[in-house]
ZAMARVO-201184 format. One line per 5 residues: for each residue x, y, z of N, C-alpha, C. Coordinates in nm, 2 decimals, decimal comma. Layout:
<pts>
X:Y:Z:X:Y:Z:X:Y:Z ~ ...
</pts>
This chain:
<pts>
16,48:-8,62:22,78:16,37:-8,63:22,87:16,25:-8,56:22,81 ~ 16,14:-8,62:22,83:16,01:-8,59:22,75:15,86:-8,55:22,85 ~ 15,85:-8,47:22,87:15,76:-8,38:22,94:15,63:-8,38:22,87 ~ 15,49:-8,43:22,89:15,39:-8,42:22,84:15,33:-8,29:22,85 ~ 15,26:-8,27:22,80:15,22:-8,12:22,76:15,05:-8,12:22,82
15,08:-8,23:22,83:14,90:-8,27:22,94:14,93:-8,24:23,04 ~ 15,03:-8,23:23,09:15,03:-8,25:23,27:15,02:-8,12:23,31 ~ 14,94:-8,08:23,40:14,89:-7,93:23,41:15,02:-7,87:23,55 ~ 15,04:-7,81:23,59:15,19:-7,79:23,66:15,16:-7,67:23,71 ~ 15,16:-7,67:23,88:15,07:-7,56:23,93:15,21:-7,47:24,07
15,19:-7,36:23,98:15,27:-7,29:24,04:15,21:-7,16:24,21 ~ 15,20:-7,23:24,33:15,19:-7,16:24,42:15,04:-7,18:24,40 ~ 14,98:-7,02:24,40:14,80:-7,08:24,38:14,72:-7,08:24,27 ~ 14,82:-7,05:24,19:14,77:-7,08:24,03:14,82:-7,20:24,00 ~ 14,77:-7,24:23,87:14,75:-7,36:23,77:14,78:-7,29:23,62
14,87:-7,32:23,57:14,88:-7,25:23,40:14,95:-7,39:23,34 ~ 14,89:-7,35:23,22:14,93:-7,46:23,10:15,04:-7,35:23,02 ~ 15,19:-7,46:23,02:15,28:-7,38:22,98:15,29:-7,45:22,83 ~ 15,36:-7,34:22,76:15,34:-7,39:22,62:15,45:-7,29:22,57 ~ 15,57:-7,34:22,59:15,66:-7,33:22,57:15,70:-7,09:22,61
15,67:-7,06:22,73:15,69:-6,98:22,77:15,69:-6,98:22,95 ~ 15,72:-6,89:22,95:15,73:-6,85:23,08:15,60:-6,86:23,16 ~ 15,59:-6,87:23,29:15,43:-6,90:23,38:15,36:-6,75:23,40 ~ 15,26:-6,75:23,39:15,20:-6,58:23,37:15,29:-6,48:23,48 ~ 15,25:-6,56:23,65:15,30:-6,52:23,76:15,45:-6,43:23,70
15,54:-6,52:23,66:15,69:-6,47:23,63:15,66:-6,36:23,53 ~ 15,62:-6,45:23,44:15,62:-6,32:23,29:15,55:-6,20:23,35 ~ 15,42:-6,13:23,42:15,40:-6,03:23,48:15,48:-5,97:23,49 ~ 15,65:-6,01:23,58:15,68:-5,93:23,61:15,80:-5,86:23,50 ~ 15,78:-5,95:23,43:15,92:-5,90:23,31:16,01:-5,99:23,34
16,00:-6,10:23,36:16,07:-6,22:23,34:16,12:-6,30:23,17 ~ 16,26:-6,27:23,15:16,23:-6,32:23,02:16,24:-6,49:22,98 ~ 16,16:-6,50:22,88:16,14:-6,66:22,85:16,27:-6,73:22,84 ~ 16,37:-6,84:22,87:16,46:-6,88:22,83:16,43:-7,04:22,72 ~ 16,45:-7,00:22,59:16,39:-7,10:22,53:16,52:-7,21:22,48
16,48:-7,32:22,47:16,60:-7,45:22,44:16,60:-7,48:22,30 ~ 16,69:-7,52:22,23:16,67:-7,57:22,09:16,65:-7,69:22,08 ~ 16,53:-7,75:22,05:16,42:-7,85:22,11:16,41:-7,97:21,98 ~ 16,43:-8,09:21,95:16,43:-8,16:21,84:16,24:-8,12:21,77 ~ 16,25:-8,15:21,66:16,10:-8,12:21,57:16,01:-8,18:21,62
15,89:-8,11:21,66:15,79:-8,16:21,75:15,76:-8,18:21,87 ~ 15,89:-8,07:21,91:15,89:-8,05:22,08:15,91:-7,90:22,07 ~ 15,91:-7,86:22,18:15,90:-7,70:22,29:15,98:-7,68:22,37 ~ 16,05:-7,62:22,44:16,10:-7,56:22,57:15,94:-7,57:22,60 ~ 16,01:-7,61:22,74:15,87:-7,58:22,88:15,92:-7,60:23,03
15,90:-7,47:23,12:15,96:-7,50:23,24:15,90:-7,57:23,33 ~ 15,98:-7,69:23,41:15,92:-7,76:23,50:16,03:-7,72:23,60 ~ 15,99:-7,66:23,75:16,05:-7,62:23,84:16,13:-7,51:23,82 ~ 16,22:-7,51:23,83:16,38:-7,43:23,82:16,44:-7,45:23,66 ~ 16,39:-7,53:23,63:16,46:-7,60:23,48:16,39:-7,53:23,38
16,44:-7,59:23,24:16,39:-7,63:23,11:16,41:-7,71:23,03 ~ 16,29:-7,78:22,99:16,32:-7,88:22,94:16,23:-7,92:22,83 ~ 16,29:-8,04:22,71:16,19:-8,02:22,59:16,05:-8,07:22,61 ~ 15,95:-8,02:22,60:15,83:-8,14:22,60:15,76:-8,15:22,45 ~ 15,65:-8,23:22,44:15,57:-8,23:22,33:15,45:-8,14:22,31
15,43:-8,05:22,18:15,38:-7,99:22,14:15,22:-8,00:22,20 ~ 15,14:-7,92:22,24:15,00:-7,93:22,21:14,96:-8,05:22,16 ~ 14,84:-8,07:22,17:14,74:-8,17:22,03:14,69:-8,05:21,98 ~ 14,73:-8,05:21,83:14,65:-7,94:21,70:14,80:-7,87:21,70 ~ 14,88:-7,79:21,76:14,98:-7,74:21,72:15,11:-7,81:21,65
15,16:-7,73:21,55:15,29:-7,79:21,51:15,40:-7,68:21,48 ~ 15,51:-7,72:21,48:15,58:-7,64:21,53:15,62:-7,56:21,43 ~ 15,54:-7,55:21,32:15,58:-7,44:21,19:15,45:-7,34:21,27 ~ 15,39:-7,37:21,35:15,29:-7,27:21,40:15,36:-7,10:21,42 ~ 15,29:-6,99:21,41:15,36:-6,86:21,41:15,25:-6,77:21,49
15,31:-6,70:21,59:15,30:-6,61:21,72:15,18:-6,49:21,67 ~ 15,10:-6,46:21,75:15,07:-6,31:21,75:15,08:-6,29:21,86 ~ 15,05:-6,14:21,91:15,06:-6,10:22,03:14,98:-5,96:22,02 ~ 14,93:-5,88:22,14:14,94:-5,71:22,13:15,03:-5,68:22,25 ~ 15,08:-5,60:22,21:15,22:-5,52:22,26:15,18:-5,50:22,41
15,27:-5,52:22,49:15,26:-5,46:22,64:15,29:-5,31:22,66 ~ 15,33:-5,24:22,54:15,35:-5,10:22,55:15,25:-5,05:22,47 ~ 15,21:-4,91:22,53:15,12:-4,89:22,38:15,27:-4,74:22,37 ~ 15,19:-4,66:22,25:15,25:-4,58:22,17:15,14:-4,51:22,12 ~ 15,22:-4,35:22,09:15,13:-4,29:22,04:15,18:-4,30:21,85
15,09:-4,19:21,75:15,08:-4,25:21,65:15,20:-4,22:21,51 ~ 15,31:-4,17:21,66:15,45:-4,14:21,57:15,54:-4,24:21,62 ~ 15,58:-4,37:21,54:15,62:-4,47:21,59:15,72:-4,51:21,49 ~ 15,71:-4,38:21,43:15,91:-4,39:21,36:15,90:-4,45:21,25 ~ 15,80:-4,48:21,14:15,72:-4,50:21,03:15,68:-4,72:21,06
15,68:-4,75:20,93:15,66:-4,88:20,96:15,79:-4,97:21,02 ~ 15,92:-4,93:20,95:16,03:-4,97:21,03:16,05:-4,94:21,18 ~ 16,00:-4,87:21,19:15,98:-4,81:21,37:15,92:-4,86:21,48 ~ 15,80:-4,93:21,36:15,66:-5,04:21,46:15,76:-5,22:21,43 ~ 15,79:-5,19:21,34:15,83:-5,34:21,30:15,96:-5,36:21,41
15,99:-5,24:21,45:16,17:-5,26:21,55:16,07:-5,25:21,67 ~ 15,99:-5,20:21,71:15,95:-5,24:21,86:15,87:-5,32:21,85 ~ 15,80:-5,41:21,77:15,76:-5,56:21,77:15,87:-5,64:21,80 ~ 16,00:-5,66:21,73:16,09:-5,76:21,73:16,14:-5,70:21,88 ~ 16,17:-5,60:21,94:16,24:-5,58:22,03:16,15:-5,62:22,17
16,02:-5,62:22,18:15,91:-5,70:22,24:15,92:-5,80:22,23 ~ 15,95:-5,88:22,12:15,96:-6,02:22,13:16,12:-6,09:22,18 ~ 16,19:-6,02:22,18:16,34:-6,05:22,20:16,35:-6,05:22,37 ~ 16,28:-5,92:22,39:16,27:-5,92:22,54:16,21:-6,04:22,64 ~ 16,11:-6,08:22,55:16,03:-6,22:22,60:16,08:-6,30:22,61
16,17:-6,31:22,51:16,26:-6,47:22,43:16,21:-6,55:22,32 ~ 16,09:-6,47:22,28:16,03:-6,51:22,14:16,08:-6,53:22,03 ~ 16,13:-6,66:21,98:16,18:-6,63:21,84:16,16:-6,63:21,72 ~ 16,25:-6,61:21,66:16,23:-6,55:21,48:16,22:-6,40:21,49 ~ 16,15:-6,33:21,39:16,11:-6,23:21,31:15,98:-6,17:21,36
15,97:-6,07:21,38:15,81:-6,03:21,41:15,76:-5,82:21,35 ~ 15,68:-5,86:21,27:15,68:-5,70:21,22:15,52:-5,69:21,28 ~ 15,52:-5,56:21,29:15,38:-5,49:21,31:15,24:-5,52:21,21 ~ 15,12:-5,53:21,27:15,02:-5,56:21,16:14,99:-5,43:21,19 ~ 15,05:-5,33:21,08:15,04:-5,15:21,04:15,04:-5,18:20,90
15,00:-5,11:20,83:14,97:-5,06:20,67:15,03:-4,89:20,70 ~ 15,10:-4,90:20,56:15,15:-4,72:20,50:15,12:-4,75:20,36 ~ 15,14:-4,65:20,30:15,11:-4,65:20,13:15,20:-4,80:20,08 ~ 15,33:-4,76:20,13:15,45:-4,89:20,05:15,52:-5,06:20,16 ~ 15,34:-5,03:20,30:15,38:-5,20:20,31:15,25:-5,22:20,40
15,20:-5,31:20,36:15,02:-5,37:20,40:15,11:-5,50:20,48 ~ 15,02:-5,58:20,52:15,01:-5,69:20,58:15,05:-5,81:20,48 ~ 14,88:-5,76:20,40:14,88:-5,86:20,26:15,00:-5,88:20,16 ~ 15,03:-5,76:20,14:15,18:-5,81:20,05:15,38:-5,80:20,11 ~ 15,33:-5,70:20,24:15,46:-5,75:20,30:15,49:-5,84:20,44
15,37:-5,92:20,45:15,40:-6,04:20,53:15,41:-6,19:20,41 ~ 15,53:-6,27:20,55:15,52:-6,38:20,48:15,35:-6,49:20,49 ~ 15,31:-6,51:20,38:15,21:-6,59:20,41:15,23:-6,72:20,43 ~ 15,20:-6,74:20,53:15,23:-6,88:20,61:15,10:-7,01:20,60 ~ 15,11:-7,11:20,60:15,05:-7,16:20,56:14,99:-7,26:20,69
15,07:-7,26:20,81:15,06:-7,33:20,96:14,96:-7,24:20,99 ~ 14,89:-7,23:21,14:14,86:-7,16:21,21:14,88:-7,04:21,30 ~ 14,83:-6,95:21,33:14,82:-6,82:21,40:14,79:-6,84:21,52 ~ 14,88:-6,83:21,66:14,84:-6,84:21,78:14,91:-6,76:21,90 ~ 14,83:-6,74:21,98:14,85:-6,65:22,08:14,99:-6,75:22,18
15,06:-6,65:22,24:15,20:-6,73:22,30:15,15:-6,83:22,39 ~ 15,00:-6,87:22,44:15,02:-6,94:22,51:14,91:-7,10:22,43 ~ 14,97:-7,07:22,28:14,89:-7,19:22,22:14,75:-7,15:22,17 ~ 14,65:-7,06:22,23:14,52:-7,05:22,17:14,51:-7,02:22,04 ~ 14,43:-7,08:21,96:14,41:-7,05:21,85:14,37:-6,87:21,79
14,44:-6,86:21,68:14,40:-6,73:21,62:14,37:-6,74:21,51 ~ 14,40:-6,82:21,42:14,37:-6,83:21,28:14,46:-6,96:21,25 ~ 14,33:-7,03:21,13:14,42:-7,17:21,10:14,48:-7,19:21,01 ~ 14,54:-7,06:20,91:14,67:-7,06:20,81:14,61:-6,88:20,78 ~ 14,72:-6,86:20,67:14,70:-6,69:20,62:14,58:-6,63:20,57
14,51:-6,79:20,50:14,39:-6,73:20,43:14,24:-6,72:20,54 ~ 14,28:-6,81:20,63:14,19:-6,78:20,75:14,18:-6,64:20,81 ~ 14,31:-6,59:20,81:14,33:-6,45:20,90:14,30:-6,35:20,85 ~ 14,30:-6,36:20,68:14,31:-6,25:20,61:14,15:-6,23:20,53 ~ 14,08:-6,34:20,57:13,92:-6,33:20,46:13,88:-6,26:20,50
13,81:-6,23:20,47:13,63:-6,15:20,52:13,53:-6,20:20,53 ~ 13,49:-6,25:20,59:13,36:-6,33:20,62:13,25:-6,23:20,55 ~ 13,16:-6,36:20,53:13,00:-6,24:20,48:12,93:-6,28:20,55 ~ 12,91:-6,30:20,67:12,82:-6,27:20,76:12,88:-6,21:20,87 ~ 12,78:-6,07:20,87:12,90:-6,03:20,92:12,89:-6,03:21,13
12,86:-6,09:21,16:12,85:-6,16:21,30:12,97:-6,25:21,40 ~ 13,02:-6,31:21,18:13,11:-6,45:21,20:13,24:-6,36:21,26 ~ 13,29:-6,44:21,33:13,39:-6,43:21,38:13,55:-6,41:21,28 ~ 13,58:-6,31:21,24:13,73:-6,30:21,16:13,85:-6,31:21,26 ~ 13,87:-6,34:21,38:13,96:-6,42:21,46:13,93:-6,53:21,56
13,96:-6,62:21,59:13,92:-6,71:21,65:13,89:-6,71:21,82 ~ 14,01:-6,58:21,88:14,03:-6,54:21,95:14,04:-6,41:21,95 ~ 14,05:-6,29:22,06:14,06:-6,19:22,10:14,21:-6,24:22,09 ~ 14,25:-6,12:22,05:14,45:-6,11:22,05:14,47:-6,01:22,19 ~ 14,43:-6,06:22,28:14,45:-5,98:22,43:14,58:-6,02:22,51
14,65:-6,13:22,47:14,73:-6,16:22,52:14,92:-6,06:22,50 ~ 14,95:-6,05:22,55:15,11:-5,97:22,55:15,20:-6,04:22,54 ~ 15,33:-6,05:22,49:15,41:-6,12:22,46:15,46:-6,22:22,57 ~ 15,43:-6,14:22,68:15,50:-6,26:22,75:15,33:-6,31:22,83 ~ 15,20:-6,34:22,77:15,17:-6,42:22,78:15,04:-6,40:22,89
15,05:-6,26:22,92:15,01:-6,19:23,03:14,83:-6,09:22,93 ~ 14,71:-6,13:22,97:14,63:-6,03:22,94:14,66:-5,88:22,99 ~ 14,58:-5,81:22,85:14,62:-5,64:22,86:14,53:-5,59:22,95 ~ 14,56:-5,50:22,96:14,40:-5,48:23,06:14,44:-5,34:23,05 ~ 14,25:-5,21:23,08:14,28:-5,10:23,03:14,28:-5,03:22,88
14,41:-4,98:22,86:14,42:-4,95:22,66:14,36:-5,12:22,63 ~ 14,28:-5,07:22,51:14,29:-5,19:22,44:14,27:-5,22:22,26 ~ 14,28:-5,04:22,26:14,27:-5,02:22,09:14,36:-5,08:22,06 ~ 14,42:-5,06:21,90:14,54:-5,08:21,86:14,58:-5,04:21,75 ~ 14,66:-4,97:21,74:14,67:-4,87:21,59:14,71:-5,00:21,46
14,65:-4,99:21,34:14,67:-5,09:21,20:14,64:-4,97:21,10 ~ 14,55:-4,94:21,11:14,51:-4,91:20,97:14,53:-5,00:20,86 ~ 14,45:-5,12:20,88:14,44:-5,25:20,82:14,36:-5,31:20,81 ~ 14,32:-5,31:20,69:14,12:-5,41:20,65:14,19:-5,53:20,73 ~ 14,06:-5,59:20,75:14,02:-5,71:20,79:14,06:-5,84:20,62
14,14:-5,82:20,54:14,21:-5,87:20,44:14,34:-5,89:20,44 ~ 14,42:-5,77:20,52:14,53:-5,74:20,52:14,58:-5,61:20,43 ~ 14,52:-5,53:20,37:14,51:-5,41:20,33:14,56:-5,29:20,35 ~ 14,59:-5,21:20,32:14,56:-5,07:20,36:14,44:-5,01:20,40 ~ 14,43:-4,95:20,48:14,35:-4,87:20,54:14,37:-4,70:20,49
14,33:-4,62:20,54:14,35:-4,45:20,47:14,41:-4,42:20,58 ~ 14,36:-4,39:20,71:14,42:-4,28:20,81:14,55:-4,35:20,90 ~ 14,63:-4,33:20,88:14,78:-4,32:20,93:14,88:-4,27:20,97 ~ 14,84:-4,17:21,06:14,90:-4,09:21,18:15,04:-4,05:21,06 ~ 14,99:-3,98:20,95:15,13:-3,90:20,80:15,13:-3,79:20,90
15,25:-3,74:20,87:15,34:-3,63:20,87:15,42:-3,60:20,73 ~ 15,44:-3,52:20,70:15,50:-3,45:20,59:15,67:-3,58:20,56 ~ 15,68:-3,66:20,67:15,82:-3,72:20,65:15,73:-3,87:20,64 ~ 15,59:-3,90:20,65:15,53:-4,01:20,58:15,44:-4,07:20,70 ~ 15,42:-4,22:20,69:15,30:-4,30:20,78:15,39:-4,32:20,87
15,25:-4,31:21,01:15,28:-4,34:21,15:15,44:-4,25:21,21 ~ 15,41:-4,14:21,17:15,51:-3,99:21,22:15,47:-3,91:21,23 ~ 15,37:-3,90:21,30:15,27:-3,82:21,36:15,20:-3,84:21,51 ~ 15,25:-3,76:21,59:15,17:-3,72:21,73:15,11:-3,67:21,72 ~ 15,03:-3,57:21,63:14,93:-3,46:21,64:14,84:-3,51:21,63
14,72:-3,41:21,74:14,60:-3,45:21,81:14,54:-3,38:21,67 ~ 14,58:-3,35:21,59:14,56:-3,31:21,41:14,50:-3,37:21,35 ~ 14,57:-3,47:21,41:14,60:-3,64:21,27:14,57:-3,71:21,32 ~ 14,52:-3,80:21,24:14,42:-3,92:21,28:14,50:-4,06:21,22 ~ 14,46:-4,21:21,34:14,49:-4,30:21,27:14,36:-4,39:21,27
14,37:-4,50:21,18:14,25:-4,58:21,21:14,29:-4,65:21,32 ~ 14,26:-4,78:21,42:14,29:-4,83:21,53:14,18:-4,98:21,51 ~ 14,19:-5,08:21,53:14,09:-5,20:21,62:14,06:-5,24:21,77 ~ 14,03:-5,31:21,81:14,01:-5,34:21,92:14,07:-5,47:21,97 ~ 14,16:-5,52:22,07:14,22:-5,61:22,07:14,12:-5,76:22,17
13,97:-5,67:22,21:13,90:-5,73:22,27:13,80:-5,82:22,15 ~ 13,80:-5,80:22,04:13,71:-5,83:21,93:13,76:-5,91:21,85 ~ 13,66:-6,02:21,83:13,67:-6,15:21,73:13,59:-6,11:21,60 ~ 13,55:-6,01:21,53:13,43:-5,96:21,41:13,58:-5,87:21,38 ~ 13,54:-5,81:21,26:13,61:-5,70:21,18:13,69:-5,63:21,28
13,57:-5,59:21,38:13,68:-5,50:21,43:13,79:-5,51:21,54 ~ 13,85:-5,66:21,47:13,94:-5,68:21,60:14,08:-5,60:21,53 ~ 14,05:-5,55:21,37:14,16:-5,47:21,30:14,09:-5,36:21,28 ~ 14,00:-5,33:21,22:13,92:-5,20:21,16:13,79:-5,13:21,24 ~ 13,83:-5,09:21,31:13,67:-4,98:21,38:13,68:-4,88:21,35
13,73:-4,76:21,43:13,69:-4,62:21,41:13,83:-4,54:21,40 ~ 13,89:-4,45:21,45:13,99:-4,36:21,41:14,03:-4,29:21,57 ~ 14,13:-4,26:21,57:14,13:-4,19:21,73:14,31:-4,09:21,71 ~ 14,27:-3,97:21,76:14,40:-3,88:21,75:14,56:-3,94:21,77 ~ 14,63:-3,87:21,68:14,73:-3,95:21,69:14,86:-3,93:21,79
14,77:-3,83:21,89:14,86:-3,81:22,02:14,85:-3,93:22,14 ~ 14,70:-4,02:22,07:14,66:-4,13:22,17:14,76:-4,22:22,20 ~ 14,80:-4,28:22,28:14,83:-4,42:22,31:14,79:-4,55:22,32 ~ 14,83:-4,62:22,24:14,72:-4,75:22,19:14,86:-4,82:22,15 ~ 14,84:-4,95:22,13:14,86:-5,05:22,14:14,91:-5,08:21,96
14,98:-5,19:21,95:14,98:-5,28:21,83:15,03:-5,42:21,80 ~ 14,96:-5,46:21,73:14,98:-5,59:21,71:15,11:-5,64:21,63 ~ 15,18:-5,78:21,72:15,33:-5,80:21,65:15,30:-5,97:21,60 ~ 15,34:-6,03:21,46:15,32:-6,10:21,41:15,41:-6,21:21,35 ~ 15,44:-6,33:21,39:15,56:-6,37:21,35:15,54:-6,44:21,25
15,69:-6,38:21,18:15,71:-6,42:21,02:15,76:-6,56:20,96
</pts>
């Protein structure tokens, strides 16, 4: 059975375009996505009670890869980079998101730039919006600096739901994929640190310019947010 991905499908008094997740309404509440293994160039997408395969977007394909910002925030001891990279995948497992998903955080021994896979499809928010149109899109620097370095605000949550409120997000990550300096260190390394001491850098998950990864710095007892990236 083949489900067009045009047909808009209106649940109660909302209207949402589903794209292969759960309907905002459900996901709110912590509803997790139940996704189908779907022949190449189709989706899971729920119609009624069901699930069923439909066809992709126009412009998406299905090598396409997830971002999201986290529904949890965290302060800036998050159990070093393996710590952020286990509660990205554990946020996405919870959804029903699949594959692989690590943190966009930088420490001395893992950046974006050299320990993500560079993908060559597109960067999109779980509900299809565009974020970037391959790795080198996400990772340039524009020289003007006005232009937009994401296509979108990454405000959306894994299950598809805007954040609202916190809306920093701890990286310490150029707008390249880089390292950044401040990294909520503790004597046992990056991002192991609570102290209102210690500082991390942070972005903003409302911002399409630089600083939707790099603005200013904020104590690392704060709670803020981070961005999860599938590999």
């Amino acid at each position: 059975m083949r489900v067009s991905m045009n047909v808009r499908l209106s649940l109660g008094c909302a209207a949402v375009w589903l794209v292969g997740m759960m309907p905002a309404p459900a996901a709110a509440q912590g509803v997790p996505i139940r996704l189908l293994t779907c022949p190449a160039g189709q989706i899971a997408v729920s119609v009624g009670n069901g699930w069923v395969c439909g066809d992709l977007p126009a412009g998406q394909s299905s090598g396409d890869r997830i971002i999201f910002v986290s529904s949890q925030t965290y302060t800036g001891h998050l159990g070093g980079i393996a710590g952020a990279d286990a509660k990205c995948q554990g946020l996405a497992a919870a959804a029903g998101l699949p594959g692989t998903f690590k943190a966009w955080l930088s420490s001395p021994t893992r950046e974006p730039d050299s320990g993500f896979t560079p993908h060559a499809g597109a960067w999109r928010l779980v509900d299809g919006t565009l974020v970037a149109n391959d790795w080198v899109d996400l990772t340039t620097e524009k020289q003007v600096p006005t232009e937009f370095f994401v296509r979108t605000p990454v405000l959306l949550n894994e299950y598809g739901v805007n954040v609202s409120g916190e809306t920093r997000v701890w990286t310490a990550t150029t707008v390249t994929g880089t390292a950044g300096t401040e990294r909520c260190a503790s004597p046992s390394g990056a991002w192991r640190s609570s102290s209102p001491a210690v500082i991390g850098q942070h972005g903003l998950a409302t911002s399409t310019s630089f600083s939707w990864t790099e603005i200013t710095t904020a104590p690392c007892n704060t709670s803020l947010r981070i961005y999860c990236v599938q590999q």
